[in-house]
C-alpha positions as CSV (number, residue, x, y, z in Angstrom):
1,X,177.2,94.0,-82.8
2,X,173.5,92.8,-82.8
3,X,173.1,88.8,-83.1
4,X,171.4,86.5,-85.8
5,X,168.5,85.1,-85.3
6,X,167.8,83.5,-88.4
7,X,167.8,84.2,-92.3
8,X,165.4,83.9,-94.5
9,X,165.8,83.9,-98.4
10,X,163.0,85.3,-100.4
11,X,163.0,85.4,-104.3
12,X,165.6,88.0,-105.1
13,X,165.9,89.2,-101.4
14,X,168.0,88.1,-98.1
15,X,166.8,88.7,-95.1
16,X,168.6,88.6,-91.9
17,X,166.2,88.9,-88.9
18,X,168.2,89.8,-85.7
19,X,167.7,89.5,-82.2
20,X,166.8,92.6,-81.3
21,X,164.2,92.9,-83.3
22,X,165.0,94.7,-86.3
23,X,165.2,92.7,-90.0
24,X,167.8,94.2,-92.3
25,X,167.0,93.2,-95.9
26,X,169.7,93.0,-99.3
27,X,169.6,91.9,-102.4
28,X,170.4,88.6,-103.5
29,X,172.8,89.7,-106.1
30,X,174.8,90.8,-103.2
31,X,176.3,87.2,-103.8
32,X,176.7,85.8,-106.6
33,X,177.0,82.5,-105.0
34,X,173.5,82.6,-103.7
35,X,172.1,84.1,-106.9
36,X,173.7,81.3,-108.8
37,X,172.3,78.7,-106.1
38,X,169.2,76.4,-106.6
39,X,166.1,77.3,-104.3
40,X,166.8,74.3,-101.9
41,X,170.4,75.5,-101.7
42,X,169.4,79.0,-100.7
43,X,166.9,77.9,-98.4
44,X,170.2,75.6,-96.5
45,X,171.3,77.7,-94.2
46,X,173.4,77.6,-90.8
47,X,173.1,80.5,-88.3
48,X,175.4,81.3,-85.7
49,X,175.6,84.4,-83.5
50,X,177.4,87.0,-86.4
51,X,177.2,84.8,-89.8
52,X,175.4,83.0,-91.9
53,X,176.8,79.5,-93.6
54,X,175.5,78.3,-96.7
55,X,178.0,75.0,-96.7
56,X,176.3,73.5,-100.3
57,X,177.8,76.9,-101.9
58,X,180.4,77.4,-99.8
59,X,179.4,80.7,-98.8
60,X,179.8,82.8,-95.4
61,X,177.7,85.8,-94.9
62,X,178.3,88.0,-92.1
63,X,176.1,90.8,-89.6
64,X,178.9,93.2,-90.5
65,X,178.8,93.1,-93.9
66,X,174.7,93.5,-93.7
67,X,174.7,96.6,-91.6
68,X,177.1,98.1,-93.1
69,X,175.9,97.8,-96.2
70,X,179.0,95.9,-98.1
71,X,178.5,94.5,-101.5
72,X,179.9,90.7,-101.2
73,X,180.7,90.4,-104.8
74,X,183.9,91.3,-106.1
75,X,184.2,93.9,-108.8
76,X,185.5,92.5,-111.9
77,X,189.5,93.9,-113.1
78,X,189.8,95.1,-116.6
């Protein structure tokens, strides 16, 4: 599994930029929690090695998840 280098959040787009080169983008609706956040909380942002911690809103984002393409947010039950 590639590494984080850092994330970037840009209007209605997350961007995780990885160390081995390559930037994977998603959109921000992805997470609700980060679509419901304030710029400044969006822009708070811990990186480790295979996730991304946004500690304001209490949200985790991994490398996985990113490559692979997997919509964080829940789907609502009828």
């Amino acid at each position: 599994m590639p590494r984080l280098a850092d994330v970037v959040v840009q209007n209605d787009t997350v961007l995780f930029r990885l160390r081995d080169g390559r930037t994977v983008a998603f959109p921000i609706d992805w997470s609700s929690k980060l679509q419901a956040a304030t710029p400044d909380q969006q822009q708070r942002v811990e990186v480790s090695d295979f996730y991304a911690f946004w500690d304001d809103i209490d949200e985790i984002i991994g490398v996985r998840n990113v490559l692979y393409g997997h919509r964080l947010i829940m789907p609502s039950r009828r």
